[in-house]
N, C-alpha and C positions, 0 to 999 in steps of 0.2 A: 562562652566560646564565640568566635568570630563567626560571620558567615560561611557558608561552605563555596569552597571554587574551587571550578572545575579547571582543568589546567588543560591544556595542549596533551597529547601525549605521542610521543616522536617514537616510534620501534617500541611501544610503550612503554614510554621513560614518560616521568612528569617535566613539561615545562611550563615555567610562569611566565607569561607575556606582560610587559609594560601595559599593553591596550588591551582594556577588559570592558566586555559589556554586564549589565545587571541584566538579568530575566527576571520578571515581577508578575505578582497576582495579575489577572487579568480583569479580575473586578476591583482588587481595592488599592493597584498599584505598590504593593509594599515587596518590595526588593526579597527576591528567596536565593539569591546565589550570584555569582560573578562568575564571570567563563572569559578566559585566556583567550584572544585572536591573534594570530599570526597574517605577515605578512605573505604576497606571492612566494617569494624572495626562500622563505624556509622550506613553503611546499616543494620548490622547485629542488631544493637539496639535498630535502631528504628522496624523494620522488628517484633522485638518480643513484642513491645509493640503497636502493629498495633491493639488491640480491640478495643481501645478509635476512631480509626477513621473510625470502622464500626459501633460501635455504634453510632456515630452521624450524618452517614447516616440513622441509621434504626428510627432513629425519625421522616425522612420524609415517607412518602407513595408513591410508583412509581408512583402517578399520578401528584406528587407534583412536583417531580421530573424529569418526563417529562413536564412542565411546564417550572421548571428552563431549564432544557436542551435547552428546543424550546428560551428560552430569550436568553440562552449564545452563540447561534448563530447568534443572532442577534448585540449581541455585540461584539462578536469575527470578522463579516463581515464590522462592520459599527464604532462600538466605537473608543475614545481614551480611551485607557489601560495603568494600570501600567508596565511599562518596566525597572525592575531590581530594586534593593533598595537604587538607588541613587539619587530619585528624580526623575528620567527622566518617561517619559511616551512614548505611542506608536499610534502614527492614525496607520489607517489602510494603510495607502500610505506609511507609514515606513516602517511596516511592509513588505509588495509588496518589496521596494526596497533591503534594509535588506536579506530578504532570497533569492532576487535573484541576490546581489552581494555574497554570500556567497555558494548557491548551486548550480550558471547555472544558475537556470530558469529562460528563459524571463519572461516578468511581465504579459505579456501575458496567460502565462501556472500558474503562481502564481494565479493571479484572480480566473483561472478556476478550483482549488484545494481548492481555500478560497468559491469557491460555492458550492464544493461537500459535505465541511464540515459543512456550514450550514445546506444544503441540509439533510443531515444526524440527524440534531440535529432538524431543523425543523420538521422533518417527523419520532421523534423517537416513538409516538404512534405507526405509522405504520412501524416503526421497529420490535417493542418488539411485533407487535399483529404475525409480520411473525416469528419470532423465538420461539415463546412460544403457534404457531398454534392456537391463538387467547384464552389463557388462559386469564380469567378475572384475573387480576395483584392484586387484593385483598388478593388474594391467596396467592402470596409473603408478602406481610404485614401482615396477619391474622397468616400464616403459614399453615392453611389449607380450603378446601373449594371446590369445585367441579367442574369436566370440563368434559361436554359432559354428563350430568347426573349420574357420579362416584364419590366418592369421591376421593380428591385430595390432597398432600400435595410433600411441594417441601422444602429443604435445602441446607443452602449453601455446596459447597465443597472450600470453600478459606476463610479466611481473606480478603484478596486481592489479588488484580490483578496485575502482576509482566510483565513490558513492558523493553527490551531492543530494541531500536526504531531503524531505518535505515534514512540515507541521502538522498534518493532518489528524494522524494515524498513525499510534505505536505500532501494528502488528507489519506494516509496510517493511520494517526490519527484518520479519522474515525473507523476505527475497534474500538476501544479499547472506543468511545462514551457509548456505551448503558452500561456495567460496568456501571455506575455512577446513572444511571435511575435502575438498577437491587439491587441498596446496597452496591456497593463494592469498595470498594478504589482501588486507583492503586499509583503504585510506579513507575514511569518511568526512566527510562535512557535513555537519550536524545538520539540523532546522534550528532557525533559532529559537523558536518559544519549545523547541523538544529535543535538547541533549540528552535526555535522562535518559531516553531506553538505550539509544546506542551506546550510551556511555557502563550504564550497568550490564549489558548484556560485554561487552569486555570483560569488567572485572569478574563476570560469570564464568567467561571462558579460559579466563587465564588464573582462576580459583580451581577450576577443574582441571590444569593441568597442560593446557595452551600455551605454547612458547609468547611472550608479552609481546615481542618484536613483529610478530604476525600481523597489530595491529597501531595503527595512525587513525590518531583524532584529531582535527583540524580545524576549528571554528575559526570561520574567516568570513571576508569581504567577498563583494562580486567579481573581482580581479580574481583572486584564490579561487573559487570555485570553478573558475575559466582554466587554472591550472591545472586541479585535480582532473578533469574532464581531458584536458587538452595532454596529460601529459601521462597517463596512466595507459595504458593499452586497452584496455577495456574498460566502460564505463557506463556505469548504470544514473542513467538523469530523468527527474521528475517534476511536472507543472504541467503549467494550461499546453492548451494546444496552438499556441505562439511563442511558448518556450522549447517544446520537445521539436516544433517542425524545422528549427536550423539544425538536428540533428538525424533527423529518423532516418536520412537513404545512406548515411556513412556506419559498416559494419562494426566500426568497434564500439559504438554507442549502442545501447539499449534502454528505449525511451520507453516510459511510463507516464501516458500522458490521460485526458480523461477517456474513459473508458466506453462510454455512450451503449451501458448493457441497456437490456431490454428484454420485454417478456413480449413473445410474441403466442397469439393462439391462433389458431386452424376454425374449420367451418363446422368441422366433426366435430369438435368440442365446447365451443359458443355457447350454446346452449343450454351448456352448466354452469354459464359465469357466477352465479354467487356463490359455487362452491371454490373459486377460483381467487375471492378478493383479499381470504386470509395472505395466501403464500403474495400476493402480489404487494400486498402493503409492507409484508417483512420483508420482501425484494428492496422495496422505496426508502425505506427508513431505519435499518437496520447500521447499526454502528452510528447512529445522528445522520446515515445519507453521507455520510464523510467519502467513501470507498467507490473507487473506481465498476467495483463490482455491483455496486448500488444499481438496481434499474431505474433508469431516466428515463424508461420512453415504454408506454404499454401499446399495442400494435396489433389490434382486431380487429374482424370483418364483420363484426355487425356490433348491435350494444354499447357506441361508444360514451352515448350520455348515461345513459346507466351506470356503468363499468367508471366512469368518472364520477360521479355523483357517490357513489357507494366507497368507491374510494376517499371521496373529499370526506364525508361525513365519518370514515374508521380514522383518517389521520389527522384532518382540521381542531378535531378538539385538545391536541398537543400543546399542553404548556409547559415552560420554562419551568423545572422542578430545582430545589437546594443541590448541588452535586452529589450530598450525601446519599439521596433518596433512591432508595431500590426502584423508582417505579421512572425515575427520569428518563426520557427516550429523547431527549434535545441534547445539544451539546452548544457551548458558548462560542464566542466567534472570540482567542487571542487578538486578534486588530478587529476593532469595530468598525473601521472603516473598510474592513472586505466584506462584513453583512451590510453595509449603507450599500455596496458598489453590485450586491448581487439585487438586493432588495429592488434598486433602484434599476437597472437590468430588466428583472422581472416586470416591473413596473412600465417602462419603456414598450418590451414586448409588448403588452395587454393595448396598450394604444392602436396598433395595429388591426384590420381586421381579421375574424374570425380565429379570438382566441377567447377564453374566458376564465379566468380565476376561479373554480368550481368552490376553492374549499374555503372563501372570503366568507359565504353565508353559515359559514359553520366553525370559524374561528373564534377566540373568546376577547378580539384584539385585533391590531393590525400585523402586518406580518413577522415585523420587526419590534422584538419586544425586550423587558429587559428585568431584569431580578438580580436585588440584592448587587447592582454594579455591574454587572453582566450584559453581554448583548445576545440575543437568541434570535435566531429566524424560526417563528412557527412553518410547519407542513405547507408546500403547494403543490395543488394538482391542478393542469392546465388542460381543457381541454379545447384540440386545434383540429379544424377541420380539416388540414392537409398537411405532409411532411414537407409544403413552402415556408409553415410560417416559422417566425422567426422563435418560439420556443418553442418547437417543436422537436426537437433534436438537442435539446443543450443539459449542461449539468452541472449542478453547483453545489457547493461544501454543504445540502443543509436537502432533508427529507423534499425531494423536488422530483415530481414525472410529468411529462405532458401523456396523455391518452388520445392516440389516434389513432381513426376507424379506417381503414385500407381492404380493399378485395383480395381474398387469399392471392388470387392468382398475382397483384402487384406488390406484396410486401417484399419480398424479397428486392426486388429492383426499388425499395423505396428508404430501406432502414443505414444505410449506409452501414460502415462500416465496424464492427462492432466488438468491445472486450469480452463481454458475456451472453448469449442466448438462451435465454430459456424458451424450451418453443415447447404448448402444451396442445399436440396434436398425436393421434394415431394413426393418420393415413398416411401408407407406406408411401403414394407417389411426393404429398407433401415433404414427405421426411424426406425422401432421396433428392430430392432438388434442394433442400435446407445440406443437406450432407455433401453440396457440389457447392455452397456457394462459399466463395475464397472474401467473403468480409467477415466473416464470423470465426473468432479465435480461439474462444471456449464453447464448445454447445452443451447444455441439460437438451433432454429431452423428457418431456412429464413433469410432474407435478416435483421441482426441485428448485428450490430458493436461488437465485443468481448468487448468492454470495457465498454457496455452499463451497466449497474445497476440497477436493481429493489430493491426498499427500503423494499419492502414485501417479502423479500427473501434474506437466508443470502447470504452477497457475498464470503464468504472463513472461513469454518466451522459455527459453532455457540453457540455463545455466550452464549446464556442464557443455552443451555444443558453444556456446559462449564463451569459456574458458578453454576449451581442448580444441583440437582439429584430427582428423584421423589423416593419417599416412599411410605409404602402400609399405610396406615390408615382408623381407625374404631374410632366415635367417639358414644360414647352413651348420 
């Protein structure tokens, strides 16, 4: 049988494109599939005749809706699916190997992404009841109706929902889940070394009962991706923070850009630091360091060579494992020249003074290593003597924290602005001043991993005020 390829999918209809790219191993270069790119020219046409595929969400009811959602997890973790329009199909163990000869991940860290996304779709009641502070969802269907004994009514603000997606991270496809339980189509552009999950998590949804039309697949250029953004009412965009800042102060954009989490400790609890270094290394390194919610930056007032050293020597001796291996905690870099350019980065930094490589003495190699065709960045812990220097605040695709020592009283005024906080303190005056400061968009308080997720709580903005607007209404 031929290759598989993945086609366009217009109101999800398949189309073949003339202009097709190959995605390839990432180690041994051999071609795993062809994917269809379209021109600006089609986004822009189907884009304006996008009512047809909100109206045929709006004939279900979100409760319908989250039904099919909770199914298409089930078949997106467990099913064989259709994979591309050439006949060929997908188990879920293709899947697994698939995106992680194409993005790094071990299969390992795959699995654990294909649970978050269930996880997600499973638990989308108790999604939508924490984003919409437990509106009865009738509300949405009826158009109006009452919450908290007021009257209530809500409209959309899109057609749809306009996704230029990233390579990182399958589970990053959660966000853009509940869209689909809320009414609204979405247009995606894929990553290019990672069509797979957006693409099966479709055939998931519309196996489970999801009108096809709800959904647009779009693999395209930098032009198209400027469409989808530019032309979609709302729109969800991902990258550095030179990509998301021509967007972050214009409302219809919702940027995901790096997250710069962080674990910060108190004076009260210092003390205990080696009970502290397990949860801070699974902070650092968990998912390969890939996730926004990764901590970048540890931020203590005393202990800071310590607390780095101890750090360096739990995550320094991380090697490059076969993706197969249950025990792999690395993930491959799809372009090897974004770990030359981070490696190199890092490197740059350390020139500078008062910074120091902690986890070099405890490496088994240099940073940048490589297995079986692959390119890896082993674990870096930096330690900086102030949040001037220049890695002291940054964060890159690969198990990376700088550890800096700050006076309780100045951390706040020093960590900038932040995705995730874990702050592991008990004093109430610390806590209420952490509780007053507007950089901080997720807080843990206590001993709770930065990358932990609660399903009752959005994890990076939210959706449903994203897609809806409330209105004043009077009905007589």
């Amino acid at each position: 049988m031929s290759l598989p390829h993945l086609p366009v999918l217009r109101k999800g209809v398949p189309y073949e494109s003339l202009d097709k790219i190959e995605v390839k191993d990432h180690r041994t270069g051999e071609v795993l599939a062809t994917v269809s790119q379209v021109n600006a020219g089609i986004i822009r046409r189907d884009i304006s005749r996008i009512g047809d595929a909100r109206a045929a969400l709006k004939k279900f009811t979100c409760e319908q809706l989250i039904e099919i959602s909770k199914k298409a997890g089930e078949l997106f973790l467990t099913a064989e699916l259709p994979f591309g329009d050439k006949g060929h199909t997908q188990t879920p163990q293709q899947y697994i190997e698939t995106l992680s000869r194409t993005s790094g991940l071990p299969h390992v860290m795959v699995k654990m992404n294909m649970a978050k996304v269930n996880d997600a779709l499973a638990n989308m009641r108790t999604v939508l009841n924490g984003l919409t502070r437990g509106l009865d969802l009738s509300v949405i269907d009826i158009g109006f109706g009452e919450q908290a004994g007021c009257p209530v009514s809500y409209y959309p603000t899109t057609n749809c929902l306009g996704l230029v997606m990233p390579s990182n991270s399958p589970a990053v496809n959660s966000l853009w889940l509940p869209a689909i339980a809320l009414k609204t189509p979405v247009i995606i552009k894929p990553g290019r070394e990672e069509p797979w999950t957006p693409y099966r998590l479709i055939q998931a949804f519309i196996a489970a009962g999801a009108p096809k039309e709800a959904f647009g697949f779009y693999p395209t250029d930098h032009e198209g991706s400027g469409e989808v953004m530019k032309l979609s009412g709302r729109a969800l965009i991902f990258g550095d923070a030179n990509t998301v800042a021509q967007y972050k102060d214009n409302p219809k954009f919702e940027c995901h850009g790096p997250g710069f989490s962080k674990i910060i400790v108190g004076d009260d609890e210092i003390e205990r630091w080696p009970e502290l270094i397990d949860l801070m290394a699974l902070s650092i390194s968990a998912n390969g360091g890939r996730s926004c919610i990764n901590a970048s930056a540890i931020v203590v007032p005393k202990y800071g060579d310590e607390i780095a050293d101890a750090l360096a020597k739990k995550l320094g001796a991380f090697d490059p494992l076969p993706p197969t291996d249950e025990n792999a905690k690395l993930s491959g870099f799809a372009n090897a020249k974004m770990a030359e350019f981070i490696d190199s980065a890092i490197e740059a930094g350390l020139k500078e003074p008062g910074a120091e490589d902690v986890t070099a003495k405890y490496r088994n190699g240099p940073r940048k290593a490589e297995l079986d065709g692959g390119v890896y960045l082993r674990p870096t812990i930096v330690r900086c003597d102030s949040f001037n220097h220049t890695l002291a605040n940054k964060e890159y695709l690969c198990p990376y924290a700088s550890v800096v020592q700050v006076p309780q009283s100045e951390i706040l005024s020093k960590i900038g602005p932040s995705l995730v906080v874990t702050a592991i303190t008990k004093d109430p005056k610390f806590i209420e001043e952490i509780l007053d400061s507007d950089l901080i968009e997720r807080l843990n308080i206590g001993m709770i991993p930065t990358g932990k997720i609660s399903w009752n709580q959005p994890h990076e903005g939210n959706m449903f005020e994203f897609l809806y607007k409330r209105r004043s209404i009077e009905v007589a």
